[in-house]
N, C-alpha and C positions, 0 to 999 in steps of 0.2 A: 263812475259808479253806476251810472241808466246800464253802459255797456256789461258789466255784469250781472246787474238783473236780467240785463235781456239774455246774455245763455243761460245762464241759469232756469230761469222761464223755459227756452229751447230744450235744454238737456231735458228738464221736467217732463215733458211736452212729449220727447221721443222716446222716453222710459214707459212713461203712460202709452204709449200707442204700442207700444210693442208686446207690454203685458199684458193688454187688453186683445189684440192678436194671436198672442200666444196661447190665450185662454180660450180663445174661439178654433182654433189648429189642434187641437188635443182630439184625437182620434178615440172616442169613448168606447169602440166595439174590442180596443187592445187590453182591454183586460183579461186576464188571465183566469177564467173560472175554476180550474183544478188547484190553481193555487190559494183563489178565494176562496175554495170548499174546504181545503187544510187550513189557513191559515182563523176559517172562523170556527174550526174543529168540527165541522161536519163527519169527516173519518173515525169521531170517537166511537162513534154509531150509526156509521155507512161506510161501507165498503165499495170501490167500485173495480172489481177485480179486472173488468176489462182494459180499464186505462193504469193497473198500475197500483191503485190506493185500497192498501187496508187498515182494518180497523183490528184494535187490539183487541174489543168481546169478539167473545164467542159467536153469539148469536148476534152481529149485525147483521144491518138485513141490505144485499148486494143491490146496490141501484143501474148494474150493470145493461137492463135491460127496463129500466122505469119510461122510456121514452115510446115503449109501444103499449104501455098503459094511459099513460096521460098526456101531456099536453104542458108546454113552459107555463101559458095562462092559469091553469091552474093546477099548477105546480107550485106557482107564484103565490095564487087564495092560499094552497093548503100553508105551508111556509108563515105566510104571513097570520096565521090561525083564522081565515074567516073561510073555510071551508074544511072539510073534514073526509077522511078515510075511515070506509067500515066506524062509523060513529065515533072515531077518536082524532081531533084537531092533534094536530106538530109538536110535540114535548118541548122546544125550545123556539124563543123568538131570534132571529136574525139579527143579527147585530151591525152587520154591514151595509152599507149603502144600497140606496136603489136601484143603481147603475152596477153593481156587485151581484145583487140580487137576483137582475136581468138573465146579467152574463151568467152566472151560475144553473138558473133555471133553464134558459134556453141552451144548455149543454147537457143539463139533464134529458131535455127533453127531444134531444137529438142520440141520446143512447138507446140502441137496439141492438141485440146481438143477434147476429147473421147465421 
C-alpha cells in the first residue's frame, strides 16, 4: 500500500513539474497579431491593405501606414481609451489580452509604407 502512494506521489510530482515547465517555455512573442486583429474584429473598421486585411465599410480608415504616425506605446493608451486622437478616444475597448494587445500594437506600429 506505502508502495503505491509512493508512485502515485512520484507520478504527481512529475506531472506537476512539467506543467509548471511547460508554462514557463511558452514563447509569448508567437502570437500572431493579424490574426488577433481579425479574430477581435478590428477589420470591421480597419483595413490594412498592405498585409492583405480589408474591412467591408466603405470608409474604413487603412492602418496601412499608422506605424509612421505613432508609436506601439501609444497605440496601446489610445486602444485602451486613456489617450486620444484629434479629441476622440477608440470607439471600441479590447477585448483581448495584454499579451494580444502588445502583439497587436507593436505590429501596428511597425507598419510604414515604403
Amino acid at each position: 500500500m506505502k508502495n503505491i502512494f509512493s508512485y502515485l506521489f512520484f507520478i504527481l510530482i512529475i506531472v506537476a513539474l512539467y506543467g509548471f515547465a511547460y508554462s514557463f517555455a511558452q514563447d509569448k512573442s508567437s502570437i500572431d497579431a493579424k490574426k488577433v486583429f481579425e479574430t477581435q474584429k478590428c477589420n470591421m473598421c480597419h483595413s490594412v491593405s498592405t498585409d492583405g486585411i480589408t474591412s467591408k465599410k466603405k470608409d474604413a480608415i487603412d492602418l496601412s501606414n499608422v506605424g509612421s504616425t505613432y508609436k506601439a506605446d501609444f497605440l496601446t493608451k489610445y486602444i485602451k481609451k486613456e489617450a486620444k486622437i484629434k479629441d476622440a478616444a477608440h470607439k471600441f475597448t479590447f477585448k483581448g489580452t495584454e499579451e494580444e494587445l502588445a502583439a497587436v500594437t507593436k505590429w501596428l506600429g511597425s507598419l510604414k509604407k515604403k
